[in-house]
N, C-alpha and C positions, 0 to 999 in steps of 0.2 A: 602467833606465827611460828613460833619454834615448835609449838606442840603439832603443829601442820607437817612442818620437817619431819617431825621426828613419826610420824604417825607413814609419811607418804616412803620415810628408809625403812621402815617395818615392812610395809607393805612390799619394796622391792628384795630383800632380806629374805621374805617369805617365799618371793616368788625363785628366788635364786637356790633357795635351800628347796624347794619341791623339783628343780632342774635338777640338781646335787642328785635326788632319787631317783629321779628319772633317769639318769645315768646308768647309775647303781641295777635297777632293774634290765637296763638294757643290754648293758655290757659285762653286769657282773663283776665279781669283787676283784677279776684278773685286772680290768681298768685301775681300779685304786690302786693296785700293786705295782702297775705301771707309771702311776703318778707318783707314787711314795720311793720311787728311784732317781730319782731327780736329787739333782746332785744338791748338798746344802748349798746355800747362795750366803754370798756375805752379810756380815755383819750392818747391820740399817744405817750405822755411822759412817760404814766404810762406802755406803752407795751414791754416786752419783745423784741429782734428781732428774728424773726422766722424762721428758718435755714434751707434748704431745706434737706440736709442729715439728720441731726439727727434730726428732726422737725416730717416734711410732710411724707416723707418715712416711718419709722415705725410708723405713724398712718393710713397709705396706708396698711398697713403690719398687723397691728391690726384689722383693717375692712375686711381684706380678698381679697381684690381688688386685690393685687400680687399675690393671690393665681393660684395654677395650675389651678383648675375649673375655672378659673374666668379669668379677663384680664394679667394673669402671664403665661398663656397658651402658646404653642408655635406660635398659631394662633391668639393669643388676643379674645377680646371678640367684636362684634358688633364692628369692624372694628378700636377697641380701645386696644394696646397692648403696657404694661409694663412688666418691667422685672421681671421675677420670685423672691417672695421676696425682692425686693427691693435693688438687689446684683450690678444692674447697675445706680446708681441715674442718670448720664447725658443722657441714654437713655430715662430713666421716665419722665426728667422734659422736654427733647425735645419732646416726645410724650405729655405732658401735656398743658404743655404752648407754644409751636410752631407748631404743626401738626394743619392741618386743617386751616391754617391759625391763631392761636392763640386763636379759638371759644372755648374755653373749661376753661377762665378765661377772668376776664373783671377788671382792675384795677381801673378802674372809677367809677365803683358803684361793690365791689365784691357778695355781696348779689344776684347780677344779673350773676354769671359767673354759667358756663353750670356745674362746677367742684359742685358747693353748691346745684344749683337745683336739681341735678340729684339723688345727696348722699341724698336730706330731701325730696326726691318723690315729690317734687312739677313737675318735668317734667316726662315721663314713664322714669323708669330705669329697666334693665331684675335685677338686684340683687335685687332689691327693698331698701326699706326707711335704709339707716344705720345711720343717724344723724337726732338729733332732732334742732331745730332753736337755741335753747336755749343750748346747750353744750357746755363744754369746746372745742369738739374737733371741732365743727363747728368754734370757734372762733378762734380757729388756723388757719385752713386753710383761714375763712377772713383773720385774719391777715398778712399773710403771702402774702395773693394777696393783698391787702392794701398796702403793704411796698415795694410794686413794684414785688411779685413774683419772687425776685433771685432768681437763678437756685445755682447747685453746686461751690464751689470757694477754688480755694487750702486754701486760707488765710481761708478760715472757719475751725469753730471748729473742731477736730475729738473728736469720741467716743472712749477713749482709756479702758475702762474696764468698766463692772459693777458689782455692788456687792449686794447680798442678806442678808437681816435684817428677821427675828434673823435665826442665825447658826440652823444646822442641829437637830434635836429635837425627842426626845422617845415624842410620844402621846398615849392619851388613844385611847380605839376605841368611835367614836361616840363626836367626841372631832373637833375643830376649830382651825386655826392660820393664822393670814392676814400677806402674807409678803408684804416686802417694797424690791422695788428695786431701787438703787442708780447709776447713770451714771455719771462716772469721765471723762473730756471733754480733751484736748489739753491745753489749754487754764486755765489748771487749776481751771475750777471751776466745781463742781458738782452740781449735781439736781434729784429728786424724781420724777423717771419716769414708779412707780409703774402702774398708769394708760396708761400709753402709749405701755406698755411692754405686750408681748402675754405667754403664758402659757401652761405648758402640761405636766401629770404625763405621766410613763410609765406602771403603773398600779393601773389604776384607782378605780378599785373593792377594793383597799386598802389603799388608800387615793386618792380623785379627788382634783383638782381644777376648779376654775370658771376664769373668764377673768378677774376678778379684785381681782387675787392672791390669793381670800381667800380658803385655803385648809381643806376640811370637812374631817376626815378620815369616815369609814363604820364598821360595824358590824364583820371583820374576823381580824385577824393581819397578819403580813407580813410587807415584807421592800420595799418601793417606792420612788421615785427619779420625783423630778418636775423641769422643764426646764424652763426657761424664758431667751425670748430674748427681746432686744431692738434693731435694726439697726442690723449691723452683729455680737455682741455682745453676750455670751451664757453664762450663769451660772445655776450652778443646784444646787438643795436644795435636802438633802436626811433623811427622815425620817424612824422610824421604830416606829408600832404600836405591842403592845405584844401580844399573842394570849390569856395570862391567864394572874392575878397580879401575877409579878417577887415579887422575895422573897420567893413564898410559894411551891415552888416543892425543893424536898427531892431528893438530887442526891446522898446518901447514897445507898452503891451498889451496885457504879459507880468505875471505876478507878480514884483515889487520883490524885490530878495534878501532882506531881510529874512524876508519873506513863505512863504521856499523852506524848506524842510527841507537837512537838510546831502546826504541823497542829489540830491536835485534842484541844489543849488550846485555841486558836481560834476558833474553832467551840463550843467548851463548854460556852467561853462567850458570842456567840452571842446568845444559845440559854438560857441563865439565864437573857438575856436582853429581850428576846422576851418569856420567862415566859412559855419556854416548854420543856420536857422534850424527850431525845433519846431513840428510841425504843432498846430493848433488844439487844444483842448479837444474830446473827444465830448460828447454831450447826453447827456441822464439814461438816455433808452431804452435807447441802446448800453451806456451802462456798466452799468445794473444784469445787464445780458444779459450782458457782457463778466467782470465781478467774481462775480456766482451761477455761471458756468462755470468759472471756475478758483478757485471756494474747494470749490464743492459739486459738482460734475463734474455739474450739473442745469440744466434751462432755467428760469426764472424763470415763474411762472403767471400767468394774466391779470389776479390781484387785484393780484399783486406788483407787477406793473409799473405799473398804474394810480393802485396808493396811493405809489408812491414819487415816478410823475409828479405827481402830487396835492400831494406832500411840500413847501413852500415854504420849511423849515426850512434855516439855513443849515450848520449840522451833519450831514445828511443822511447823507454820504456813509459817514463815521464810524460811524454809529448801524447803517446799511446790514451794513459792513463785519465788526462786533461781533456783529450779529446770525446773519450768515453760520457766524461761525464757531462759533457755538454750536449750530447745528445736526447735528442726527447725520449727515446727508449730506458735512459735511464730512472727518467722520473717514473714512470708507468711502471717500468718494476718495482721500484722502492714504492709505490703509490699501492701496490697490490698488496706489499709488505705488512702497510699500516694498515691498510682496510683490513685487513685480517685481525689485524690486532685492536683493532678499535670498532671490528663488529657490526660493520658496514652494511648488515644483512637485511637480504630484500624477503628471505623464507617467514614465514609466521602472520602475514598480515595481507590484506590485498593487494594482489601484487602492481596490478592495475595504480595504486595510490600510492606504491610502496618505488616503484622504479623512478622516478620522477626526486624523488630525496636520496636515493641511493649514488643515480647518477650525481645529482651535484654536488654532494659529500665526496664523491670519488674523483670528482675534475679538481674541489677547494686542496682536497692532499695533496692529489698531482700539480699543481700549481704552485703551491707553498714547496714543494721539494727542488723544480725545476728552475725556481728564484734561489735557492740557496736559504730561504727564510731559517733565520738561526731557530737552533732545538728547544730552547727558552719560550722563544715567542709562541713554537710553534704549538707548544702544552700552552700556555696560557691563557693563546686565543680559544684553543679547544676546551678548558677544563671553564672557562668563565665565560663560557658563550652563552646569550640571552637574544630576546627577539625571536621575530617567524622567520621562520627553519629555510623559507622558500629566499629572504634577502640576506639571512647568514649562515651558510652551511654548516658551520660547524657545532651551529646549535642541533642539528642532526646525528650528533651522536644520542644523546638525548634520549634518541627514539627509542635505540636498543638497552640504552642503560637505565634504568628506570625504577627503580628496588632500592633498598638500602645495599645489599647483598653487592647488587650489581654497581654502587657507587663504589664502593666498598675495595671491593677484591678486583675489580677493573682496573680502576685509579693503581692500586698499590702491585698490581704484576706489571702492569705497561710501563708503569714513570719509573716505581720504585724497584722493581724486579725482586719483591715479596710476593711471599703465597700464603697470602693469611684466614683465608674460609676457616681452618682449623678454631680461630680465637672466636668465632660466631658463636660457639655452642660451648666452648672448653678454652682453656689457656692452652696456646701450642706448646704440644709436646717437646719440641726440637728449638722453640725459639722464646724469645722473650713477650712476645703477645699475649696480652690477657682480653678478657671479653671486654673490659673497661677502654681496651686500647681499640679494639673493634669500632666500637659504638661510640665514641669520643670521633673517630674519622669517620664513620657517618655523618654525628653531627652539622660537619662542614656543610653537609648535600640537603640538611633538613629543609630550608626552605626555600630549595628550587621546586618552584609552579608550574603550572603546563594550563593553559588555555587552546580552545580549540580540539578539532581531532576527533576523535570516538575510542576514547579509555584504550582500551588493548583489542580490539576488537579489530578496527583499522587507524590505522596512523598516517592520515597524509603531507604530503609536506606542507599545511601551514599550518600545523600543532607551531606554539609560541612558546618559548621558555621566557619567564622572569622571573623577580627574585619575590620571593613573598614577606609579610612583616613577620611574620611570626612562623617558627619550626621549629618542635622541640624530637628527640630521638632518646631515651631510655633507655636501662640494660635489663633485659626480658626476666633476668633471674632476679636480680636484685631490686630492680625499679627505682635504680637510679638517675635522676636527669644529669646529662651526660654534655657536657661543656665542647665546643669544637676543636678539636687535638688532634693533630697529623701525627703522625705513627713517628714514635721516638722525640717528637718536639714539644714545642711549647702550648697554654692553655691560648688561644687566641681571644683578647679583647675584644669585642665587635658589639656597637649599637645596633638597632633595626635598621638602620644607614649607610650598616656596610655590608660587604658581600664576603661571608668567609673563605669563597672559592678564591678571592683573590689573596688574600693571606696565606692560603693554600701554595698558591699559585707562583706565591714572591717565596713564602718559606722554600718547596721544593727547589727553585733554580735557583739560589740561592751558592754561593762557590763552594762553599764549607757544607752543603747539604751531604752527607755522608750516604745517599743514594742513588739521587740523579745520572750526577755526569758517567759512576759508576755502570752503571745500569744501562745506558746508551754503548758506552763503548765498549763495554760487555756483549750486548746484542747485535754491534757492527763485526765485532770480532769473530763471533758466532757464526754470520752471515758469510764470515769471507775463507776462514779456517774451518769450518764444519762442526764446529764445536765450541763452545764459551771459557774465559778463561775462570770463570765460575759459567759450571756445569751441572741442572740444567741452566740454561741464560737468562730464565726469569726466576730464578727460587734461590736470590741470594740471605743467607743467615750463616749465624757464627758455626753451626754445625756442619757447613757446607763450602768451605772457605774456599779462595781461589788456589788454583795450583801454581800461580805467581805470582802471588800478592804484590809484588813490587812491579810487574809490567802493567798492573792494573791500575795499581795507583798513579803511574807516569801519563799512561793515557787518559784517565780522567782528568787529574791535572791541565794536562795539556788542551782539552777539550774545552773545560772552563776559559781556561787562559785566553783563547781562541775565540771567545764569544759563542761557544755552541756550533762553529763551523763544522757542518756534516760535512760537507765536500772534501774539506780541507782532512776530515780524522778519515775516509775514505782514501785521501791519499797518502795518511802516515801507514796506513795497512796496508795496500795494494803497493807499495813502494818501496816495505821492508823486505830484506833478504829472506825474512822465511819463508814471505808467500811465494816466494818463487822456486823454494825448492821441489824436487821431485818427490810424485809421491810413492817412488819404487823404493821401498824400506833394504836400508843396508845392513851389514850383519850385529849391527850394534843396536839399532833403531828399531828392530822388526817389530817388536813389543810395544813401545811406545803408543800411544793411546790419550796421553795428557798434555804432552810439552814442546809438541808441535816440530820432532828434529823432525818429520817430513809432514806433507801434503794429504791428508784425510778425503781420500773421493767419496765424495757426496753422490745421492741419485738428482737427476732435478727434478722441478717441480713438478707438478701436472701441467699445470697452464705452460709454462716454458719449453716442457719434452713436447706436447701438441704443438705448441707454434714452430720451435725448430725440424719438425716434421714436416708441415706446412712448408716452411722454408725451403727443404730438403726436395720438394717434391715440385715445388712451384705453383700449387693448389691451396688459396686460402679455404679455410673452415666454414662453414656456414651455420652461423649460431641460430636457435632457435629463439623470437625478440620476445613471447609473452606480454604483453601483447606487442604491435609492428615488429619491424627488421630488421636488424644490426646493420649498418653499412658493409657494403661488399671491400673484403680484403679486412675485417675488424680480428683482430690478434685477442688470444683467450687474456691473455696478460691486461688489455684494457676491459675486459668484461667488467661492468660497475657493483655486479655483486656476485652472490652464490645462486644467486638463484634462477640460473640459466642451466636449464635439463639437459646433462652433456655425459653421457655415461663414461668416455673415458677419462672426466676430468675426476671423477667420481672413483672411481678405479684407481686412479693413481694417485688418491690423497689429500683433494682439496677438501678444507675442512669447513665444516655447517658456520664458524664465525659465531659461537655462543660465548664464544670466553676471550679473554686477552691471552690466552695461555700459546702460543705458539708450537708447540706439544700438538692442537687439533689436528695441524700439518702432518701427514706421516708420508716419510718415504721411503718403509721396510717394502721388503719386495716380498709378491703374495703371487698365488698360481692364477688369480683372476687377470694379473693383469698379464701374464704370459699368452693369455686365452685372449684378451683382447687386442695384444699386437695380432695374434694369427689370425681372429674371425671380426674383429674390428667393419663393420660396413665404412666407414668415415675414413680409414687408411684402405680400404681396400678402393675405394672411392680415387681418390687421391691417387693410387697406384696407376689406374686406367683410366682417368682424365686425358680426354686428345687434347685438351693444352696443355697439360704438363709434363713435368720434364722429363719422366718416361719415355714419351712421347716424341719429344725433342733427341731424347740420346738414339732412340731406334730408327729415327727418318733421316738423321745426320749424315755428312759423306766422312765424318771422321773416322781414323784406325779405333779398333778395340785399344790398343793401348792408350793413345789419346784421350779415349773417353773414358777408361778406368783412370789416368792420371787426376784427372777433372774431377770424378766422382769422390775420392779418396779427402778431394782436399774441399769440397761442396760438405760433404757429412761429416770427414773428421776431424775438419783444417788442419791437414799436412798432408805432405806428398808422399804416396804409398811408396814401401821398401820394392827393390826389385823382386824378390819371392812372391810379394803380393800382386804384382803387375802381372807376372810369370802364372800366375792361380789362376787370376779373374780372367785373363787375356784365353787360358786354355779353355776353362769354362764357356764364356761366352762363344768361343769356333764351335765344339762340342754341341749347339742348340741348334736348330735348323730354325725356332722360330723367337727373330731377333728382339722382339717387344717382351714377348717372355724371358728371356734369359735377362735383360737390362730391371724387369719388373723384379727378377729374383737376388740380382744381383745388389740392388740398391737395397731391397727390404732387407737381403741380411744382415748389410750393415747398419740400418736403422735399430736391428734385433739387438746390436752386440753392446756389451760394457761399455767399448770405449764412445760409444755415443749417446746412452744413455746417464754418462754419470758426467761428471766435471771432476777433473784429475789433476 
């Protein structure tokens, strides 16, 4: 056996001293001259040992070398591939120091290995020069090929934590701080591996940093969040720079704390730390416009608005807010909410077989939301649904999720508000997920059965879900069978007698589950501020933190507390003082982007701008039924899926429904759809309808003023300024033909901001 060894390091010996020539003829004796300047290195007693995990790897990790673009690729680079990140060390140092014959390190002289030349450009490299002779980091890796190159060894160190020097920190703007990051080993001992550790704000424009920690803030304020890893290690540092000096804004004017709710005392401190003051209160006009649009996806009518301006009651708002939600328009919004998110879709399959389960997937939502069904039940009856699809719907989700992939990354964006596709193929980059954590919550879903149906081909609604005896799920790389583990929990226990979904199902709503409740009241918050207080709303991780941690945790809290009452967390947000602020930015505020001192306008949806159109005009829509016929007067808002051929819903954003990721939704503004408010058939439709309202304002015996009053507060609920009476009123005399003038007058204000967004 030794004489095998010793026969097999000849052999590599050989091959590394004929590279050594290879060089030499290439480059010429300038190379040697180049390597024979390298500075002496210490004394072998005085060296560290060089550890290939926590060593060589994140300084591989540091250079970029694992990078995707680079040799972390799925292809590697130049016939050289390592693992993404540095997530597989025994892959890395096999491709390092064994591939090719072992050409890529030389133990015998390492100044001469292909690994040194390559990195200080003395040979061509496509990355070009990343080390200079003279570095710490060149010295490591000598040293490391010096000490014989070990590979990984269980007995070596591990990196069990590290920790960021100094704690989180208020900066000025235009202001510096060098952090230090500390790596605590196995082995008990720690070390300052500032330099070795890579770096990344998540918004830069308001504090950067550079590779060697040191964090500049810039010229605006706002709150950012910087990541440093070392090895698979992650800690985040989170600062907040103030927009003005705190201290000098006068919140006289304001409501007393007392006065505040606990979510509004949380936002009031954060914005006396960041040295800005909340914009004004809106009047009654805006907000009932503002609150009927995001509880009921509807415009407020011109009784509504009038009695509520009428209202002098000081409860108002409350009474407003209770009555909203008892409405059936609210469920139907929020019902369109989740179909989206739970992928309701009728595209991809017969449609003919496919509308039939779409619709009653879409009535089971609306139903359960219009009971009040707490958020608990509402995942558990969905996540452990069994039986044909046709006597329980919510085994119809079912249809669409159907994959490992799709249990997977569905489950963990919707409930958990993770985004973890990344750990399928690689350990994520930004968060704690390994492929192991992947395919562990797979597990859970192995053996859900499906009877009935026709595979993927058509799915009608009486495909059956049940649980089967036996489902095993694997990790592709490794091949290992893979125990049922939800993301961050326990290894679940479970006979052929039980159903992992429900362990699933009790671990998630569970009060202490450190996702859930977060995750909901995150995505209501999102829903009613325009933005998450972890942002985006479904991609929460340590890299990504909230920008109030403490108003987040209150409201989760309370939502548990509460038994999952949506209604009830619907009216801790719609009832705090911040949703009611304005959202005309004051001079302290203008900037402001994250902490909510004013009202963020949203555009609305597709579905919601068609139907308050609709509204507006007095003309319902006529859906196309594929096959039959939608009921006449049917609202895009209750359409049971996507797959009703509607060009301007398509236009303005409504999404295919392939992911939970609510991201599908877009509501950036694009020149198509400018082109289809103007050439739209469906609005021009609607414009010249002789039953609608058009039609109604031109045959009227009322004044032009009259009917502009009317109009102002039909489109925009509230009653026009007198300039604006003064405009329309001149306009309108100016036409001679009155159908036209009332057609142009209404469509422009259909055209304008303030009708198209929610403010």
């Amino acid at each position: 056996m030794f004489r095998l060894l010793y026969e097999q390091n000849s052999i590599t010996r050989s091959y590394q001293l004929i590279w050594m020539i290879v060089c030499l003829l290439v480059s010429g004796q300038g190379m040697l001259d180049a390597a024979d300047k390298t500075p002496a290195l210490a004394a072998d007693s005085a060296k560290r040992k060089v550890y290939f995990t926590t060593d060589v790897v994140p300084l591989l990790t540091r250079l970029n070398c694992n990078s995707g673009g680079c040799h972390g690729k799925s292809t590697g680079q130049n016939g050289f591939k390592i693992s993404l990140l540095g997530f597989d060390p025994a892959m890395d140092y096999s491709a390092i120091a064994r591939e090719s014959r072992g050409r890529r390190i030389f133990p015998g002289d390492p100044d001469r290995s292909l690994l040194l030349l390559k990195a200080t450009g003395l040979v061509p490299h496509g990355g070009g020069r990343l080390l200079e002779g003279d570095s710490a980091d060149y010295a490591l890796l000598h040293d490391w090929i010096e000490q014989g190159a070990a590979g990984p060894h269980p007995d070596d160190p591990e990196i069990i934590k590290i920790e960021l020097s100094p704690g989180n920190r208020v900066f000025q703007q235009r202001s510096s701080l060098k952090l230090r990051v500390t790596a605590h080993f196995s082995d008990e001992t720690q070390r300052d591996v500032t330099h070795q550790s890579i770096y990344e704000s998540n918004y830069p424009e308001i504090g950067k940093v550079d590779q060697e920690g040191l964090i500049t803030t810039q010229s605006r304020g706002g709150v950012f969040a910087v990541m440093a890893r070392f090895g698979e290690k992650i800690t985040v540092f989170q600062g907040v720079v103030p927009y003005h000096s705190t201290g000098q804004q006068n919140f006289a004017g304001y409501p007393s704390e007392e006065k505040l709710s606990k979510i509004d005392q949380h936002l009031v401190a954060q914005w006396k730390k960041l040295g800005i003051l909340p914009s004004k209160p809106v009047d009654d006009a805006t907000f009932i416009r503002r609150v009927t649009l995001d509880i009921c996806g509807t415009l407020p009518t011109v009784d509504e608005v009038r009695q509520y301006l009428a209202d002098s009651r000081p409860d108002k708002r409350e009474r407003l807010i209770d009555r909203l939600l008892e409405r059936p328009e609210y469920a139907s919004y929020f019902a369109l909410k989740w179909a989206d998110i739970l992928q309701n879709r009728g595209s991809g399959y017969g449609t003919r077989n496919q509308r039939a389960g779409t619709m009653l997937f879409s009535a089971w939502i609306r139903d359960s939301i219009a009971a009040n069904k707490p958020y608990d039940r509402f995942v558990t009856e969905l996540l452990t649904a069994t039986g044909r699809q046709a006597q329980n719907p919510p085994a119809i989700w079912y249809r669409s999720v159907r994959s490992t992939p799709d249990y997977v990354e569905s489950v963990a964006q919707a409930f958990l508000g993770v985004r973890v596709q990344c750990a399928q193929c690689h350990h994520h980059p930004a968060e704690r997920w390994s492929e192991d954590d992947y395919y562990s919550f797979a597990a859970i879903f192995s053996r859900v059965g499906r009877k009935g149906g026709f595979a993927d081909a058509e799915v009608p609604t009486n495909e059956v879900i049940y649980l089967k005896d036996e489902g095993e799920v694997h990790n592709p790389r490794s091949g290992k069978l893979m125990q049922p583990r939800p993301l961050g929990g326990p290894d679940f226990k479970v006979s052929r007698f039980d159903d992992p979904r429900r362990n699933l199902a009790k671990w998630m709503t569970g009060p202490e589950n450190p996702f859930f409740a977060r995750t909901m009241v995150n995505r209501m918050w999102g829903h009613f501020f325009g933005r998450g207080i972890i942002h985006p709303i479904d991609d929460a991780r340590s890299t990504n933190p909230p920008t109030n941690p403490v108003l987040l945790d209150e409201l989760a809290y309370d939502f548990a507390a509460n038994g999952y009452d949506v209604k009830q967390l619907i009216r801790e947000i719609t009832n705090s003082y911040a949703y009611r602020l304005s959202a005309n930015p004051n001079e302290t505020n203008a900037e402001d982007s994250q902490c909510f001192a004013r009202y963020y306008p949203k555009r609305l949806s597709a579905e919601v701008l068609l139907d308050g159109i609709s509204q507006v005009l007095d003309v319902p829509t006529v859906f196309p039924g594929g096959p039959g016929v939608f009921p006449e007067g049917m609202r895009a808002v209750n359409l049971p899926d996507e797959n009703v051929r509607f060009n301007f819903l398509d236009v303005f954003g409504r999404p295919a429904r392939t992911s939970a990721c609510e991201c599908e939704r877009t509501v950036d503004p694009a020149l198509s759809q400018a082109l289809e408010l103007v050439n739209s058939k469906e609005i021009q439709r609607k414009l010249t309808d002789k039953n609608g309202y058009i039609e109604l304002l031109a045959s009227n015996q009322k004044t032009h003023s009259d009917n502009v009053r009317e109009i102002f507060v039909r489109t925009l609920s509230r009653p026009p300024r007198t300039s604006e009476v003064e405009m329309a009123v001149k306009y309108l005399n100016s036409e001679k033909n009155r159908h036209e003038a009332y057609r142009s007058l209404v469509w422009a204000l259909l055209a304008t901001n303030e009708f198209m967004m929610n403010h």
